[in-house]
mmCIF entry with sequence, helices, sheets and N, C-alpha, C, O atoms, coordinates in Angstrom:
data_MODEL
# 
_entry.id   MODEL 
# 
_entity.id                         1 
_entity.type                       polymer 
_entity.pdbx_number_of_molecules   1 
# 
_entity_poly.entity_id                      1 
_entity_poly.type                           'polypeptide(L)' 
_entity_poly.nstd_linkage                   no 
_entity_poly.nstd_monomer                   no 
_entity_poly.pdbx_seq_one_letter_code       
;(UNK)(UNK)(UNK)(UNK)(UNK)(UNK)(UNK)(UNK)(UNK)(UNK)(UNK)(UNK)(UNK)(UNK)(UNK)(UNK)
(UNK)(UNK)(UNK)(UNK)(UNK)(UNK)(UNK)(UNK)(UNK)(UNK)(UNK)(UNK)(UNK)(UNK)(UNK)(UNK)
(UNK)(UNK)(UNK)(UNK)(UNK)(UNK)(UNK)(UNK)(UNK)(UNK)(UNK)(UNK)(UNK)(UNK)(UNK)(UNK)
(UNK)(UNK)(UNK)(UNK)(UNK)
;
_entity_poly.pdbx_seq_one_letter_code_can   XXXXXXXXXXXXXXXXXXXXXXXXXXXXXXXXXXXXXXXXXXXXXXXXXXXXX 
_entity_poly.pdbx_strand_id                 A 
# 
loop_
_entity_poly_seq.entity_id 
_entity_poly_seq.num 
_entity_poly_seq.mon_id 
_entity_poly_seq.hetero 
1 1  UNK n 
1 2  UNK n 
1 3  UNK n 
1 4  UNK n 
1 5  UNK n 
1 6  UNK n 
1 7  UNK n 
1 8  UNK n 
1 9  UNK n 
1 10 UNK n 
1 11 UNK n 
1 12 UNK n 
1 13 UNK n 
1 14 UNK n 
1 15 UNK n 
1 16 UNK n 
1 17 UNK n 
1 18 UNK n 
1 19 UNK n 
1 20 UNK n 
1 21 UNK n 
1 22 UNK n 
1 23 UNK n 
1 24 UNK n 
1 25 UNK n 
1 26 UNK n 
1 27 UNK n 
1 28 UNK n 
1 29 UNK n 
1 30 UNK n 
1 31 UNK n 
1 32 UNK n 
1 33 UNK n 
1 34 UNK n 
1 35 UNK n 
1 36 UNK n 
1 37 UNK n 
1 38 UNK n 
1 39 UNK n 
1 40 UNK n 
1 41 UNK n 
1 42 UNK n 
1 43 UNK n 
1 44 UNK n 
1 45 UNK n 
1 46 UNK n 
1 47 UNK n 
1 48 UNK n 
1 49 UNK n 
1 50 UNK n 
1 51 UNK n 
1 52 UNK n 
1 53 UNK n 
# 
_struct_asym.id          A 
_struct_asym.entity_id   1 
# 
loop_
_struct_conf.conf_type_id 
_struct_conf.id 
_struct_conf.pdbx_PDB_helix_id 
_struct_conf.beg_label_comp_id 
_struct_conf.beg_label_asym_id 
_struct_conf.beg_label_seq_id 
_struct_conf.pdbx_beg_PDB_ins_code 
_struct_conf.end_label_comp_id 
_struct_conf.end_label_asym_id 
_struct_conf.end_label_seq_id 
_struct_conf.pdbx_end_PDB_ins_code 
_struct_conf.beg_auth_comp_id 
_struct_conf.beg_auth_asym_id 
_struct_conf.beg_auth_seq_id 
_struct_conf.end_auth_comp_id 
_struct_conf.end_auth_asym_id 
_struct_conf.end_auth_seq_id 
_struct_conf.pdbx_PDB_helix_class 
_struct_conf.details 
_struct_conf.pdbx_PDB_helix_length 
HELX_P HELX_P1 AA1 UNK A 9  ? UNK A 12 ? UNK A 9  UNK A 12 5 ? 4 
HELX_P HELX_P2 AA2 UNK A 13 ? UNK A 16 ? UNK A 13 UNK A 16 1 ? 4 
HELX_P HELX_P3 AA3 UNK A 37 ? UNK A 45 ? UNK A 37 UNK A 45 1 ? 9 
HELX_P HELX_P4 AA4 UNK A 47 ? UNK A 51 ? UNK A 47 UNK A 51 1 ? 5 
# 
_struct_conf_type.id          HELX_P 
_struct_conf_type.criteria    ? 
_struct_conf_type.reference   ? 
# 
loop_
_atom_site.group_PDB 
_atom_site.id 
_atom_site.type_symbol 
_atom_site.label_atom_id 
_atom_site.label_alt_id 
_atom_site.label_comp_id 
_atom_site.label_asym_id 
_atom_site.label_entity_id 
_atom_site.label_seq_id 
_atom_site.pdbx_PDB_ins_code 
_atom_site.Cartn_x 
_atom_site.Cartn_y 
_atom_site.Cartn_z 
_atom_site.occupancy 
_atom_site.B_iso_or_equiv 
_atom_site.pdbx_formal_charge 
_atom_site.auth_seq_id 
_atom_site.auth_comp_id 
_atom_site.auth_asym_id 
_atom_site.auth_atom_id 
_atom_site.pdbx_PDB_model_num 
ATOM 1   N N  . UNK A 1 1  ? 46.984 37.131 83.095 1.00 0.00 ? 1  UNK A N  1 
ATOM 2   C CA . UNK A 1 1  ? 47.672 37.929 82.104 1.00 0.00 ? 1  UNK A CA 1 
ATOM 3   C C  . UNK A 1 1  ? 48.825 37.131 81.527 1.00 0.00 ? 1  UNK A C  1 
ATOM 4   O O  . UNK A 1 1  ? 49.621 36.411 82.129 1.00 0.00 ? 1  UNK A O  1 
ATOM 5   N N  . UNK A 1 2  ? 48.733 37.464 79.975 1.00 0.00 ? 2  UNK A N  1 
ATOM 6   C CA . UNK A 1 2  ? 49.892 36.905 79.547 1.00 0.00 ? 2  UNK A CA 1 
ATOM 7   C C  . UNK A 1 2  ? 51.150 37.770 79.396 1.00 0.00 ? 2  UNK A C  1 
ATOM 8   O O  . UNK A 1 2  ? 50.964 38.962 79.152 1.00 0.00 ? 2  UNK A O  1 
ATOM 9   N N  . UNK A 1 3  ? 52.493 37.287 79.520 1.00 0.00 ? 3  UNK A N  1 
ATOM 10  C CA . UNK A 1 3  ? 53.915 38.434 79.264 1.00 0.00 ? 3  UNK A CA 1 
ATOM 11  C C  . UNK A 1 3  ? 53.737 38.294 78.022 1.00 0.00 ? 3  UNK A C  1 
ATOM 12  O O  . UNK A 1 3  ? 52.800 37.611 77.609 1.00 0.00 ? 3  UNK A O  1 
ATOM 13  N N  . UNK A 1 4  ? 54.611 38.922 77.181 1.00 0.00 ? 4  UNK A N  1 
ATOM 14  C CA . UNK A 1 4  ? 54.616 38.992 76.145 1.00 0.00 ? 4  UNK A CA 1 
ATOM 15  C C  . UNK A 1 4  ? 56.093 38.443 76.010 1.00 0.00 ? 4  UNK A C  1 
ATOM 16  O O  . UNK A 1 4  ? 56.251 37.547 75.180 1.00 0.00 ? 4  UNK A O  1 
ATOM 17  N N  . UNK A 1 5  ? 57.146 38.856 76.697 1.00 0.00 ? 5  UNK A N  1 
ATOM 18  C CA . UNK A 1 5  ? 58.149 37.728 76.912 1.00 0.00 ? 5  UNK A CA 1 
ATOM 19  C C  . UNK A 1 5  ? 58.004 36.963 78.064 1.00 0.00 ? 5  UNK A C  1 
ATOM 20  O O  . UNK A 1 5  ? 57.740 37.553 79.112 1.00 0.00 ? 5  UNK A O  1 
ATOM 21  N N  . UNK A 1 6  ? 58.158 35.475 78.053 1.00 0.00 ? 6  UNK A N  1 
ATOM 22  C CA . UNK A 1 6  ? 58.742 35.189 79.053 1.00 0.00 ? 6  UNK A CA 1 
ATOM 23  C C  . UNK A 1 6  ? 59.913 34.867 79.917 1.00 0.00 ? 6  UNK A C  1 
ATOM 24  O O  . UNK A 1 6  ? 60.976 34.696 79.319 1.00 0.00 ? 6  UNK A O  1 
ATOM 25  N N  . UNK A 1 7  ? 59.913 34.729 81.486 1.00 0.00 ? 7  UNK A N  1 
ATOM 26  C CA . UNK A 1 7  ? 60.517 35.073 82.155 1.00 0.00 ? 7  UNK A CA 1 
ATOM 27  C C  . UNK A 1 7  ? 62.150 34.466 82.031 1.00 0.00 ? 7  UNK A C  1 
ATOM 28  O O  . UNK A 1 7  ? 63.235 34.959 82.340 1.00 0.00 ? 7  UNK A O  1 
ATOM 29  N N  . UNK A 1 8  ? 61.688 32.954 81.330 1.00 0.00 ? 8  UNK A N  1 
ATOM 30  C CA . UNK A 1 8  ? 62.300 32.172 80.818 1.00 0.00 ? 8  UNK A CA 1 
ATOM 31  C C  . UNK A 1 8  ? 63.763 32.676 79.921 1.00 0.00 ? 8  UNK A C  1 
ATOM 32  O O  . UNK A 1 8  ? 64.908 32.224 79.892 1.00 0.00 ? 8  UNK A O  1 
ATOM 33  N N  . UNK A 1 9  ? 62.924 34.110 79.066 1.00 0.00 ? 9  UNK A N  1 
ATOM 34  C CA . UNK A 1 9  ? 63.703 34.842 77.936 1.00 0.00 ? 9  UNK A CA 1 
ATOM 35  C C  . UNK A 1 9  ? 65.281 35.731 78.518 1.00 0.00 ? 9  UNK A C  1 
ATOM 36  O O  . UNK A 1 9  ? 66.234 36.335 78.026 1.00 0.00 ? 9  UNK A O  1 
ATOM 37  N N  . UNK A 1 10 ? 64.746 35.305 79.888 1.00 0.00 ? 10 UNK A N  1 
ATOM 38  C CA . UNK A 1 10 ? 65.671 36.880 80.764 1.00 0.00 ? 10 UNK A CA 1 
ATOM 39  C C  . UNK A 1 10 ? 66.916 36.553 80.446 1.00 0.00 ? 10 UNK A C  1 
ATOM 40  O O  . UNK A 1 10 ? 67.662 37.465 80.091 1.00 0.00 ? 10 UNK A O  1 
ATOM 41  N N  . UNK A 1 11 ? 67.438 35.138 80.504 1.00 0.00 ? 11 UNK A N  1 
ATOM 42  C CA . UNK A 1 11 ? 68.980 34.436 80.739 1.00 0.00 ? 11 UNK A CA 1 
ATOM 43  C C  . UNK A 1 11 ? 69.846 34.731 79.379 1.00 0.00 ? 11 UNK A C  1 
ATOM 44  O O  . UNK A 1 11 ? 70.861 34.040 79.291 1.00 0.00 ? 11 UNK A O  1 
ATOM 45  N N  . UNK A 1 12 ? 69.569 35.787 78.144 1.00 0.00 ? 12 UNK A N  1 
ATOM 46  C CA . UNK A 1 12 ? 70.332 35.898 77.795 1.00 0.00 ? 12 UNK A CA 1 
ATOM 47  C C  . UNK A 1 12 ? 70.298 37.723 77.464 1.00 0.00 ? 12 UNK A C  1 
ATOM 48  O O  . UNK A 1 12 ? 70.896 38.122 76.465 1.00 0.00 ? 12 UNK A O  1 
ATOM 49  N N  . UNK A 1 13 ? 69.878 38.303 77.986 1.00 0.00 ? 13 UNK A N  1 
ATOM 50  C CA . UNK A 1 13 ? 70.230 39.634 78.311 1.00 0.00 ? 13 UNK A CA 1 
ATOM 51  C C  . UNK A 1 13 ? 71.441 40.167 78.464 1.00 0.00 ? 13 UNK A C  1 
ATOM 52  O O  . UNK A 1 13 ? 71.713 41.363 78.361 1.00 0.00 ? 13 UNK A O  1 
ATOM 53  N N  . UNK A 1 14 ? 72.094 39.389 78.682 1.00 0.00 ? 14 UNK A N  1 
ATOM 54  C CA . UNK A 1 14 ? 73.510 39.780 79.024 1.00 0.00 ? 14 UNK A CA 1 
ATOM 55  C C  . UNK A 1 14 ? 74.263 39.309 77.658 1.00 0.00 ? 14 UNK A C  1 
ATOM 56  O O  . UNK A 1 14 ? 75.490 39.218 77.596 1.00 0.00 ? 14 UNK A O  1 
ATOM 57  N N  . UNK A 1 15 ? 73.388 39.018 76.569 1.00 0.00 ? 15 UNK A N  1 
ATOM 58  C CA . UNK A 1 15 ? 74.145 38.620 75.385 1.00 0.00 ? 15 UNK A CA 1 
ATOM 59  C C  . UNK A 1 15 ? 73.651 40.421 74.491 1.00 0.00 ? 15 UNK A C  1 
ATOM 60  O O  . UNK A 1 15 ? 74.143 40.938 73.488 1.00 0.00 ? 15 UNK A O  1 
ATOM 61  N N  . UNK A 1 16 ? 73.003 40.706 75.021 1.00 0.00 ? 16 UNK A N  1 
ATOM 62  C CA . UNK A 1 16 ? 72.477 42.654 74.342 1.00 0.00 ? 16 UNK A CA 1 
ATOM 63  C C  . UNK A 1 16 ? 72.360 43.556 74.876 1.00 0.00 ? 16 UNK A C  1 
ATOM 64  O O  . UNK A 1 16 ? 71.952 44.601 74.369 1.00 0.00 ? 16 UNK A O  1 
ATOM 65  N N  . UNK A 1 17 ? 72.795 43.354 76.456 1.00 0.00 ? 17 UNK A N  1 
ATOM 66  C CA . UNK A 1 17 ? 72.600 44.828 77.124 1.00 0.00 ? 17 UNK A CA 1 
ATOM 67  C C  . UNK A 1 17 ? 73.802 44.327 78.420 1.00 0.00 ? 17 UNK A C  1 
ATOM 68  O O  . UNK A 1 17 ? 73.975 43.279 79.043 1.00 0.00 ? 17 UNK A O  1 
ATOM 69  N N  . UNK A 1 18 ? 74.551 45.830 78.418 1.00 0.00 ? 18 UNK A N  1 
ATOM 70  C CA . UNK A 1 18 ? 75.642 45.649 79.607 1.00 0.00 ? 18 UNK A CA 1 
ATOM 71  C C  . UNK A 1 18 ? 75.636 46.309 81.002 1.00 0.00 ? 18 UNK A C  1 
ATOM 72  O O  . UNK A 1 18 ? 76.351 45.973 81.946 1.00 0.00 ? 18 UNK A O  1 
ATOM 73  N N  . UNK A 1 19 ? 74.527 47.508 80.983 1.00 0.00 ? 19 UNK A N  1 
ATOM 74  C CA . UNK A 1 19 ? 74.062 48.056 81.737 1.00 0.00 ? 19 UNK A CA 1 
ATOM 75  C C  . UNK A 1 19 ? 72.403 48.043 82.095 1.00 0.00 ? 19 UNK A C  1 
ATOM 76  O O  . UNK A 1 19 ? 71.699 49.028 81.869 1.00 0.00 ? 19 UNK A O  1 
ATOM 77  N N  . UNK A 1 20 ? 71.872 46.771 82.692 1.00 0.00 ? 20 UNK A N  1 
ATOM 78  C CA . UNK A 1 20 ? 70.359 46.872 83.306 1.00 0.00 ? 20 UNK A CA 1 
ATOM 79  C C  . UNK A 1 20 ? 69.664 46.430 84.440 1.00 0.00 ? 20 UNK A C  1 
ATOM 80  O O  . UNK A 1 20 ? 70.301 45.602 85.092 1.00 0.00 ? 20 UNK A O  1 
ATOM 81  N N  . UNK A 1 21 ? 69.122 46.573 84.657 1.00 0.00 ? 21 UNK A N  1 
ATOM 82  C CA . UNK A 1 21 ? 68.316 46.157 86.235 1.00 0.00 ? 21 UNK A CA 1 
ATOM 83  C C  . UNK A 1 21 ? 67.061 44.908 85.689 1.00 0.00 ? 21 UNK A C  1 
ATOM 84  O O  . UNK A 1 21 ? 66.124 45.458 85.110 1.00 0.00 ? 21 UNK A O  1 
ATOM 85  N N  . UNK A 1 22 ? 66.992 44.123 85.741 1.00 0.00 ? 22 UNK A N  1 
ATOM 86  C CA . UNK A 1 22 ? 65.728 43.461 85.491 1.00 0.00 ? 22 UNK A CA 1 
ATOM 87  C C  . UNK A 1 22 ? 65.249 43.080 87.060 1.00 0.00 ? 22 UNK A C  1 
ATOM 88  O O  . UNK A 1 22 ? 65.876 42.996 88.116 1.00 0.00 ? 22 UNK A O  1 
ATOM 89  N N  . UNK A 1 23 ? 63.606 42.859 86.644 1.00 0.00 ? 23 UNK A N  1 
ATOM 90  C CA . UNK A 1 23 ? 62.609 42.912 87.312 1.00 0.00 ? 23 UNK A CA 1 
ATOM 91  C C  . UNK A 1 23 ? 61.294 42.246 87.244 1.00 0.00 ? 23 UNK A C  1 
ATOM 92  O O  . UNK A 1 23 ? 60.466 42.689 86.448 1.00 0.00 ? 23 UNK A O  1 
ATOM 93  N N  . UNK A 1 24 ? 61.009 41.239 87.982 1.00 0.00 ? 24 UNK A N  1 
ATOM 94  C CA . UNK A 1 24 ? 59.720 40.532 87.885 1.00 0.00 ? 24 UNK A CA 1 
ATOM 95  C C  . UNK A 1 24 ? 58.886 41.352 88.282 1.00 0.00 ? 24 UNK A C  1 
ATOM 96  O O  . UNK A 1 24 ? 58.990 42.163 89.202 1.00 0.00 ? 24 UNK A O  1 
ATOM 97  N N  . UNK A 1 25 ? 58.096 41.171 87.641 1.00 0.00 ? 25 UNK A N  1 
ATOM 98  C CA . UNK A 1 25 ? 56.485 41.504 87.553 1.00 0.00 ? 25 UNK A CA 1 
ATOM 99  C C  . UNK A 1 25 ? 55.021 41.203 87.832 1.00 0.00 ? 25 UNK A C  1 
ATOM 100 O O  . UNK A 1 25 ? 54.002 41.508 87.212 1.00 0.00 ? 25 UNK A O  1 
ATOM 101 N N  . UNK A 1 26 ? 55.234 40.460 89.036 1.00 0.00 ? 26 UNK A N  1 
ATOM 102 C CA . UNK A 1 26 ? 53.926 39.148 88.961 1.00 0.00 ? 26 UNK A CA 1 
ATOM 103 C C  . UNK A 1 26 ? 52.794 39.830 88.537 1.00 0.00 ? 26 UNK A C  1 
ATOM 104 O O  . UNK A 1 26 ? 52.803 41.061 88.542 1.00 0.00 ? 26 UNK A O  1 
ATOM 105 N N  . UNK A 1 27 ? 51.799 39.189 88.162 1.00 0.00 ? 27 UNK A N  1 
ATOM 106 C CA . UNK A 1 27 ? 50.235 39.620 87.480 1.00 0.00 ? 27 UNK A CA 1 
ATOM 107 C C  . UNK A 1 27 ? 50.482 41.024 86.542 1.00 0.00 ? 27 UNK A C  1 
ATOM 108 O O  . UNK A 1 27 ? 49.704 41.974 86.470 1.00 0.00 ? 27 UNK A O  1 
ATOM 109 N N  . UNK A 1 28 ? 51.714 40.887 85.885 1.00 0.00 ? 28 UNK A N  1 
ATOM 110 C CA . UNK A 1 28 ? 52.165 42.046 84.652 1.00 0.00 ? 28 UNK A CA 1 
ATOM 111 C C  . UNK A 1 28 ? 51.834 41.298 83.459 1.00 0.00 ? 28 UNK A C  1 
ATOM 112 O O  . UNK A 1 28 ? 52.305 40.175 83.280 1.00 0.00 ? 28 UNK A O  1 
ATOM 113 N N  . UNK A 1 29 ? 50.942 41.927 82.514 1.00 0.00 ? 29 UNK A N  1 
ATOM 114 C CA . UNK A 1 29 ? 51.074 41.316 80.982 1.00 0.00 ? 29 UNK A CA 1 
ATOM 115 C C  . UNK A 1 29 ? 52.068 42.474 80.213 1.00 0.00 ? 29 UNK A C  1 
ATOM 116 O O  . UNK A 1 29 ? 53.182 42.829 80.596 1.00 0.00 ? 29 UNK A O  1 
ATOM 117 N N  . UNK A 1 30 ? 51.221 43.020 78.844 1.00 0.00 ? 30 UNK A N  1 
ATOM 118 C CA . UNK A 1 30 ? 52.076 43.380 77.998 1.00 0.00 ? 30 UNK A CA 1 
ATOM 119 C C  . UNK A 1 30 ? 53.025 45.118 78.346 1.00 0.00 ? 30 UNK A C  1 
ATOM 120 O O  . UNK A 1 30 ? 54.153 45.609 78.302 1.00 0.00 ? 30 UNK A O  1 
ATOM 121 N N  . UNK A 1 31 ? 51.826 45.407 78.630 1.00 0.00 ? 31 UNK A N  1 
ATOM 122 C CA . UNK A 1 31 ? 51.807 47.045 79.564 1.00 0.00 ? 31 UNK A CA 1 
ATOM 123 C C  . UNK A 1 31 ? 51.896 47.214 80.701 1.00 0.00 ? 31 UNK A C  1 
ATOM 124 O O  . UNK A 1 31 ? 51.058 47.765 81.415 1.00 0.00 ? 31 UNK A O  1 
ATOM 125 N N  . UNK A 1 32 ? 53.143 46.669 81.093 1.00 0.00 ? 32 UNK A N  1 
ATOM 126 C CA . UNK A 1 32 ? 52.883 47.039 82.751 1.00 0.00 ? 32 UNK A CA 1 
ATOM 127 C C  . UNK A 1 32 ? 53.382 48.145 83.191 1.00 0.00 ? 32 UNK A C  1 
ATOM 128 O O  . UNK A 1 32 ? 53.952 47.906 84.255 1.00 0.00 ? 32 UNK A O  1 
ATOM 129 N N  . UNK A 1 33 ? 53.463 49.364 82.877 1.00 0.00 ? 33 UNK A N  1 
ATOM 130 C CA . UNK A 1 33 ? 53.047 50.744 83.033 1.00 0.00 ? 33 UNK A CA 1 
ATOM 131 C C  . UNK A 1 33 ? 51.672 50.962 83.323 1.00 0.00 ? 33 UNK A C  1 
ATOM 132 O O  . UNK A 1 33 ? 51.398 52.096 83.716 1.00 0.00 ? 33 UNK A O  1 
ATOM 133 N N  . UNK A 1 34 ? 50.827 50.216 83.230 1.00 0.00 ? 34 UNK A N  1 
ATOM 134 C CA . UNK A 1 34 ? 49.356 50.262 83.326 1.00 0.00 ? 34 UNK A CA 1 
ATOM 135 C C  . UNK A 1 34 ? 48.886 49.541 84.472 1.00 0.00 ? 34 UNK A C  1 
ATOM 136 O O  . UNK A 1 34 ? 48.081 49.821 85.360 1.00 0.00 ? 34 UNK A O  1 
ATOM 137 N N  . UNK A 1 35 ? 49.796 48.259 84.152 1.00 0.00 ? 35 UNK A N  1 
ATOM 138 C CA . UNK A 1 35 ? 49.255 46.655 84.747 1.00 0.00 ? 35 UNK A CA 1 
ATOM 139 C C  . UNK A 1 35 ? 49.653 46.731 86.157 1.00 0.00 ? 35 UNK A C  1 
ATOM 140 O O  . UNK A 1 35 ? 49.069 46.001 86.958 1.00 0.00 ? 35 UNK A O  1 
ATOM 141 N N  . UNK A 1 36 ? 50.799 47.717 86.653 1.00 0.00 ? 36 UNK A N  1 
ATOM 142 C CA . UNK A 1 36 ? 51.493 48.003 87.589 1.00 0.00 ? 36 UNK A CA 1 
ATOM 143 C C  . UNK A 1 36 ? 51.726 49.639 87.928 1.00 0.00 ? 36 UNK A C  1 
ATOM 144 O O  . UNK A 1 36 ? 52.532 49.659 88.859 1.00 0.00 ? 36 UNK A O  1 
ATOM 145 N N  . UNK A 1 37 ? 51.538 50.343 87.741 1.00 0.00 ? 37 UNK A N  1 
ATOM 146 C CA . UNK A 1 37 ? 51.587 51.644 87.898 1.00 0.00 ? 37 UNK A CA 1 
ATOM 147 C C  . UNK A 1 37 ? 52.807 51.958 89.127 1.00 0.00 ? 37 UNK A C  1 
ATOM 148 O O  . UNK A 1 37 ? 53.753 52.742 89.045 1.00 0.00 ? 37 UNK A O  1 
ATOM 149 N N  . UNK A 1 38 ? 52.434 51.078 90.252 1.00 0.00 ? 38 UNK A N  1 
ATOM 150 C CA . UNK A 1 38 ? 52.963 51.766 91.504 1.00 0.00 ? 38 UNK A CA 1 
ATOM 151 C C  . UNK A 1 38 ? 54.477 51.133 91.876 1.00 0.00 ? 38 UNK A C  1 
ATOM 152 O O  . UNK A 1 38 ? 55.233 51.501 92.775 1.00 0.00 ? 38 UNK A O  1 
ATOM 153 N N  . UNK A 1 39 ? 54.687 49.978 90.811 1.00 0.00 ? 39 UNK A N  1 
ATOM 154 C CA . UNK A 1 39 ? 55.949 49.464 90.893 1.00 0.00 ? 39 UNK A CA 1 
ATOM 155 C C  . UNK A 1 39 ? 57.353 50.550 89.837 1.00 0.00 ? 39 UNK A C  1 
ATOM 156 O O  . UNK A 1 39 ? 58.508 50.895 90.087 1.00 0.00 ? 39 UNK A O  1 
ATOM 157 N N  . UNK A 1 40 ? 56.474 50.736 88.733 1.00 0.00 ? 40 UNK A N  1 
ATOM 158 C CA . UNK A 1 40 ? 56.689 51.643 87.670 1.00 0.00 ? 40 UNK A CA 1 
ATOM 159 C C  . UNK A 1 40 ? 57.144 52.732 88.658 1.00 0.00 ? 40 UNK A C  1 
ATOM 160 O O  . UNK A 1 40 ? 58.352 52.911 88.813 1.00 0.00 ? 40 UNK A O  1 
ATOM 161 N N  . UNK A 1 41 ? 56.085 53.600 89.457 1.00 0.00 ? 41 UNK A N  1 
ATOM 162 C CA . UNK A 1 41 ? 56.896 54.434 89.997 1.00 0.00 ? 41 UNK A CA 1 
ATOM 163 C C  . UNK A 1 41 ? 57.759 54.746 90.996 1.00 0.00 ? 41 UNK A C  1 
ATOM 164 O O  . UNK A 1 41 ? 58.253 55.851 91.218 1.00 0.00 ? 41 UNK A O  1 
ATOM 165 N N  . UNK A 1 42 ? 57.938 53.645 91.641 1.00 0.00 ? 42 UNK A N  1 
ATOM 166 C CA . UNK A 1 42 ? 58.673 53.446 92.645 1.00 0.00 ? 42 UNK A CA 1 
ATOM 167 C C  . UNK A 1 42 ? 60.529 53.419 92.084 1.00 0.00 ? 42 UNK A C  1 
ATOM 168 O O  . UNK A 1 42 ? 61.605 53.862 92.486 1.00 0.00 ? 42 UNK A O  1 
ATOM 169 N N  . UNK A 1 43 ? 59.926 52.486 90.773 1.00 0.00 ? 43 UNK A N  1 
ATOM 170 C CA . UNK A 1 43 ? 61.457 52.418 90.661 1.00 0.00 ? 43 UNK A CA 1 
ATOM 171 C C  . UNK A 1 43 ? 61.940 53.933 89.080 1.00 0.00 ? 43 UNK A C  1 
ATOM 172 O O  . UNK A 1 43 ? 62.944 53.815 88.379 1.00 0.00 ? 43 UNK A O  1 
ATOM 173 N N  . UNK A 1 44 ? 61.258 54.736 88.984 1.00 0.00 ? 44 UNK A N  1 
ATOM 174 C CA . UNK A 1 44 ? 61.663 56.126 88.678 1.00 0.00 ? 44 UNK A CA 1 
ATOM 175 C C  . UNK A 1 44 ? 62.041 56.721 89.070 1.00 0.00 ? 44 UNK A C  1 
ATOM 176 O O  . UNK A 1 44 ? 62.958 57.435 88.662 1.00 0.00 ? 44 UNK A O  1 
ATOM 177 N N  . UNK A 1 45 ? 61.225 56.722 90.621 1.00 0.00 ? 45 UNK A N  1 
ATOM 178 C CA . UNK A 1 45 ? 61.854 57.313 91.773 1.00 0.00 ? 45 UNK A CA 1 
ATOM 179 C C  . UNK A 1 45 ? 63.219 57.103 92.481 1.00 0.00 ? 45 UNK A C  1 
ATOM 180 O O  . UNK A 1 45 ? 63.952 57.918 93.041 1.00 0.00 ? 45 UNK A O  1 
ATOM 181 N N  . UNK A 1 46 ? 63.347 55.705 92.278 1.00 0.00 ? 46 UNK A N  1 
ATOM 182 C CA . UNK A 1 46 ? 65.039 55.781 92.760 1.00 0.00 ? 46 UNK A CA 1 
ATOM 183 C C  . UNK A 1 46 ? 65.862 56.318 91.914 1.00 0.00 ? 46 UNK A C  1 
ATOM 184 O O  . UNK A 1 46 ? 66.796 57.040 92.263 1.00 0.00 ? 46 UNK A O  1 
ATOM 185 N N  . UNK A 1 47 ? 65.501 55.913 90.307 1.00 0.00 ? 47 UNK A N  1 
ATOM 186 C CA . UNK A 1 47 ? 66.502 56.208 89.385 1.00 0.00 ? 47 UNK A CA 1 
ATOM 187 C C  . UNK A 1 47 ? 66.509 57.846 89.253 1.00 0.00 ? 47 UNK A C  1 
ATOM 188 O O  . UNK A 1 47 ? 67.532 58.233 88.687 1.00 0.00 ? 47 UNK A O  1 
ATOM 189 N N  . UNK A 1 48 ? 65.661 58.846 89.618 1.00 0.00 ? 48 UNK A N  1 
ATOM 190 C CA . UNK A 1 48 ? 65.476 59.981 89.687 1.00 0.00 ? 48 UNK A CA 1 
ATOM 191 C C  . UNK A 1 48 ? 66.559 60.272 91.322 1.00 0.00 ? 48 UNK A C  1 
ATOM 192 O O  . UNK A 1 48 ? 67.768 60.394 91.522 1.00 0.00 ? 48 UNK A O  1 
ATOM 193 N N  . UNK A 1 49 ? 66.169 60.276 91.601 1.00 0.00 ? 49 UNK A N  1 
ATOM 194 C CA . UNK A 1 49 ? 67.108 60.220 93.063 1.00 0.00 ? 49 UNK A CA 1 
ATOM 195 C C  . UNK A 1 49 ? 68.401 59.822 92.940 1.00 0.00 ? 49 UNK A C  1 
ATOM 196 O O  . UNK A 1 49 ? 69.133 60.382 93.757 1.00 0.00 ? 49 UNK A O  1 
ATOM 197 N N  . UNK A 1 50 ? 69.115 58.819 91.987 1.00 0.00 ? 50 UNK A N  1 
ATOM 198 C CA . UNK A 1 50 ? 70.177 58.258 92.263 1.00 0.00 ? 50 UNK A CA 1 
ATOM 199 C C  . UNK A 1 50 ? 71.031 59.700 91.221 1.00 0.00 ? 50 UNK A C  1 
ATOM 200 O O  . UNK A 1 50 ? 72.115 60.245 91.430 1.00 0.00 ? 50 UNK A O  1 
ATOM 201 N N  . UNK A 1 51 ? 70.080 59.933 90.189 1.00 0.00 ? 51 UNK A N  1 
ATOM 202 C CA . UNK A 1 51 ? 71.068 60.806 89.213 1.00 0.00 ? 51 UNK A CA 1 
ATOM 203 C C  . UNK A 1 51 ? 70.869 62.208 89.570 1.00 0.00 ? 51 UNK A C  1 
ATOM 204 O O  . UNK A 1 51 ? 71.298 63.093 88.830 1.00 0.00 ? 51 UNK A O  1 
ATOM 205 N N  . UNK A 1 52 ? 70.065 62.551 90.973 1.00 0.00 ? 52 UNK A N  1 
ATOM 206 C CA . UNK A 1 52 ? 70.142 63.813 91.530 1.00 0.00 ? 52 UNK A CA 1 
ATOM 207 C C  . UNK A 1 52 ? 71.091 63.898 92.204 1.00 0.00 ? 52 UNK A C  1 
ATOM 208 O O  . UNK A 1 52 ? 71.230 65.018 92.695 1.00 0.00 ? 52 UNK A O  1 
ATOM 209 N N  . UNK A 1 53 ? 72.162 62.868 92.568 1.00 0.00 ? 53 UNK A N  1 
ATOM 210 C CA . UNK A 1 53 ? 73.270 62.549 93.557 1.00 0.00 ? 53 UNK A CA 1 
ATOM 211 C C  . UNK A 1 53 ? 74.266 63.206 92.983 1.00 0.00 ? 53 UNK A C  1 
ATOM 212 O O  . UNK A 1 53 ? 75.386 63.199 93.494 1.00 0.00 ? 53 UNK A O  1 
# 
């Protein structure tokens, strides 16, 4: 699978966003809501949990 960005792209994130979590993806292409399902929900689940606090 190809990314559609690469990983390479990550190092300036911090030049457009001040609040984010990034996250590798191995064997993720463009959709990895699809490509990954169970990573996807794992981390909903915390963020669901953290703002039930």
């Amino acid at each position: 699978m190809h990314a559609l960005f690469p990983t390479e792209w990550s190092d300036t994130l911090d030049d457009y966003y001040s609040d984010y979590d990034l996250h590798y993806m191995e064997n993720t292409g463009h959709f990895s809501p699809v490509d990954s399902p169970e990573t996807w929900a794992e981390h909903i689940r915390k963020h669901v949990v953290a703002a039930a606090k």
